[in-house]
Backbone as a ProteinNet text record, in pm:
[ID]
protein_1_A
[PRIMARY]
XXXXXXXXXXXXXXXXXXXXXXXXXXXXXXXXXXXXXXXXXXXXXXXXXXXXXXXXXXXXXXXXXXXXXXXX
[TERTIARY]
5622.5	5764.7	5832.9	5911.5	5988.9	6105	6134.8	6203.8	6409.9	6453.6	6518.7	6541.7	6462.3	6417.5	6377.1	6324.7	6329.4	6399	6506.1	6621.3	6705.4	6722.8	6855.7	6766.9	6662.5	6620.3	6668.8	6613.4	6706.4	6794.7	6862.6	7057	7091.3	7061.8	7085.2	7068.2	6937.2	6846	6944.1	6991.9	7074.6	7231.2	7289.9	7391.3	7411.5	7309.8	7339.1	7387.1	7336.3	7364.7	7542.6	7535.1	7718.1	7689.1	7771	7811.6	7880	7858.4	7935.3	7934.2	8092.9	8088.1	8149.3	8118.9	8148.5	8316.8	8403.5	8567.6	8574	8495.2	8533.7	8468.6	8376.7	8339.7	8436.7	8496.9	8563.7	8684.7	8752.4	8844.2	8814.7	8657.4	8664.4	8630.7	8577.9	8568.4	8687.3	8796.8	8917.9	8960	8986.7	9042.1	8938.4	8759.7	8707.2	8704.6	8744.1	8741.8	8870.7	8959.8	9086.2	9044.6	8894.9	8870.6	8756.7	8647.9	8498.6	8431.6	8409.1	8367.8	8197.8	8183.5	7975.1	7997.5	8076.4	8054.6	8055.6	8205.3	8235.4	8144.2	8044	7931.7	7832.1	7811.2	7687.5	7742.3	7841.7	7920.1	7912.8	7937	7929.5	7828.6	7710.2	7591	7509.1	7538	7495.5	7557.7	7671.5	7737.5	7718.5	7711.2	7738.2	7847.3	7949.6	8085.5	8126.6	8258.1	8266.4	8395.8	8479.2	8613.8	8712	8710.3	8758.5	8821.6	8703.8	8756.9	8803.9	8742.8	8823.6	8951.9	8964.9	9108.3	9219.2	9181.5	9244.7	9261.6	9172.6	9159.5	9292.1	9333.3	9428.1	9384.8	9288.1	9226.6	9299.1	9309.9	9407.9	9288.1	9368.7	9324.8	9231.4	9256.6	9275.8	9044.2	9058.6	8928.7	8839.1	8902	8801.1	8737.1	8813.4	8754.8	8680.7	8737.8	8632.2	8492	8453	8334.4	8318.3	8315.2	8291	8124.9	8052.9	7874.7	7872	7899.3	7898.3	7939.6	8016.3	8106.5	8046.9	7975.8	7972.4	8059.3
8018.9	8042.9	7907.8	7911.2	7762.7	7701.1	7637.4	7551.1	7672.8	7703.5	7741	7875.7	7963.1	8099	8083.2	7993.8	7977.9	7932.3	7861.7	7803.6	7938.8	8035.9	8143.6	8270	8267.2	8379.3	8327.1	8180.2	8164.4	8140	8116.8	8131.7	8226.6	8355.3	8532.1	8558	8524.6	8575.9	8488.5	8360.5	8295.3	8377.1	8406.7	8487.7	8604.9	8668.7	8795.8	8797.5	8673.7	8725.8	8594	8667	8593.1	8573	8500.4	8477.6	8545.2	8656.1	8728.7	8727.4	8665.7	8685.1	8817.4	8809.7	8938	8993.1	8850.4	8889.5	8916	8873.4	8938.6	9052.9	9131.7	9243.3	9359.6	9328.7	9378.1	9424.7	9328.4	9282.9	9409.7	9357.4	9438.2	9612	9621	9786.4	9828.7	9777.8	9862.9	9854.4	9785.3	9785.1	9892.8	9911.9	9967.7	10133.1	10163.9	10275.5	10373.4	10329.8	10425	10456.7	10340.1	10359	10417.3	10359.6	10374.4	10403.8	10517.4	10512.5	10470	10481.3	10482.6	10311.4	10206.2	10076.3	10051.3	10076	10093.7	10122.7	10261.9	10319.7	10188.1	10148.9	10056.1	9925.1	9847.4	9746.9	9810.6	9887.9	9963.6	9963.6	10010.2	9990.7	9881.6	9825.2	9637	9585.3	9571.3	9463	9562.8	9641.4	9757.3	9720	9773.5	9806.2	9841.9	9839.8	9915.7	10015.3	10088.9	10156	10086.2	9978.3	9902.2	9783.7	9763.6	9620.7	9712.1	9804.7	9869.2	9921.2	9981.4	9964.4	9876.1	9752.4	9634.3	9594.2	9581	9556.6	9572.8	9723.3	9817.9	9902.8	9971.8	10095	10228.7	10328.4	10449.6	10545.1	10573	10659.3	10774.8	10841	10981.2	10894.7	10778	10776.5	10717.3	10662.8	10617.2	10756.5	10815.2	10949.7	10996.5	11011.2	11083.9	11011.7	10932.7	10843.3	10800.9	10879.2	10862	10845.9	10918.5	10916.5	10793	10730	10556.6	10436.6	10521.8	10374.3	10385.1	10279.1	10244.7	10238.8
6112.8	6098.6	6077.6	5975.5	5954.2	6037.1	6032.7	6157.9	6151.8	6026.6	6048	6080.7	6044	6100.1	6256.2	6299.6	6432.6	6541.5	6487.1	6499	6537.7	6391.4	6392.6	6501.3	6538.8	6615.2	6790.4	6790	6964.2	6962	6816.6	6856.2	6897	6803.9	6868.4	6960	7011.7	7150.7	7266.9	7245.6	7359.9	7375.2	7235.8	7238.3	7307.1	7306.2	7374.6	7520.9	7570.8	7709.5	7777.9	7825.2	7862.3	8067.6	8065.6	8255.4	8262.9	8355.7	8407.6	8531.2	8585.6	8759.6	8794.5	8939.3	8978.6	8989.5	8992.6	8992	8864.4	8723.4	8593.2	8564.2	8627.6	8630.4	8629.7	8806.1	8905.8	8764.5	8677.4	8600.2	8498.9	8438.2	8320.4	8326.1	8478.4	8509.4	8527.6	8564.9	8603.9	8443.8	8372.5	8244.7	8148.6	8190.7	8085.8	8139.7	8288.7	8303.4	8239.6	8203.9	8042.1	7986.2	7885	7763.8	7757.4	7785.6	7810.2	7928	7925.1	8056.8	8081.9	7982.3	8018.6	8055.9	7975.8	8015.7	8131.9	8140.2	8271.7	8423.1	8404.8	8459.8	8464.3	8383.2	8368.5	8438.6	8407.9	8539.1	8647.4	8727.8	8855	8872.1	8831.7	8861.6	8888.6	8788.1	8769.5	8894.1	8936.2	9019.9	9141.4	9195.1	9272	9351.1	9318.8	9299.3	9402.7	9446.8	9575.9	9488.6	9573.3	9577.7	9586.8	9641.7	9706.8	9596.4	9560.8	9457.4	9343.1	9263.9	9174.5	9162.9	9309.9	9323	9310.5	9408.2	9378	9267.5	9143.4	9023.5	8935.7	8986.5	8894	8890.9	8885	8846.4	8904.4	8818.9	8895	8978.7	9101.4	9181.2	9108.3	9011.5	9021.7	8941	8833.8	8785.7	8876.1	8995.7	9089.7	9177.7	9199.6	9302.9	9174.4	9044.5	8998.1	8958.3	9007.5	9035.2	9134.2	9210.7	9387.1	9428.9	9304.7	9361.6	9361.6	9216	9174.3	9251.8	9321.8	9427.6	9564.5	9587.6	9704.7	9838.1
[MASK]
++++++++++++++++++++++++++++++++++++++++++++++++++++++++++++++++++++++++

């Protein structure tokens, strides 16, 4: 494989992955539970989430109870 084909495959492969702390999680589940919910699902899972911080977040009452198995 030549130097630049090998080059553009660990640029991608480094791209994919991002820092994610747990207060920008907290951030992006209350904002992705309006829109998306499966993302949303999959942050909750990943960080394991409480009720608690999603609330705080912003998140409305009525989509947190309705993901009550999910929340810790």
């Amino acid at each position: 494989m030549g130097k630049s084909k090998k080059r553009i495959i660990y640029k991608g492969k480094n791209l994919q992955f991002t820092n994610l702390t747990r207060e920008e999680a907290v951030k992006t589940t209350a904002g992705l539970l309006k829109t998306d919910k499966k993302q949303a699902y999959s942050l909750i899972t990943l960080f394991g989430l409480t009720a608690e911080e999603v609330l705080e977040a912003g998140a409305s009452y009525e989509d947190v109870k309705g993901m009550e198995s999910l929340l810790g």
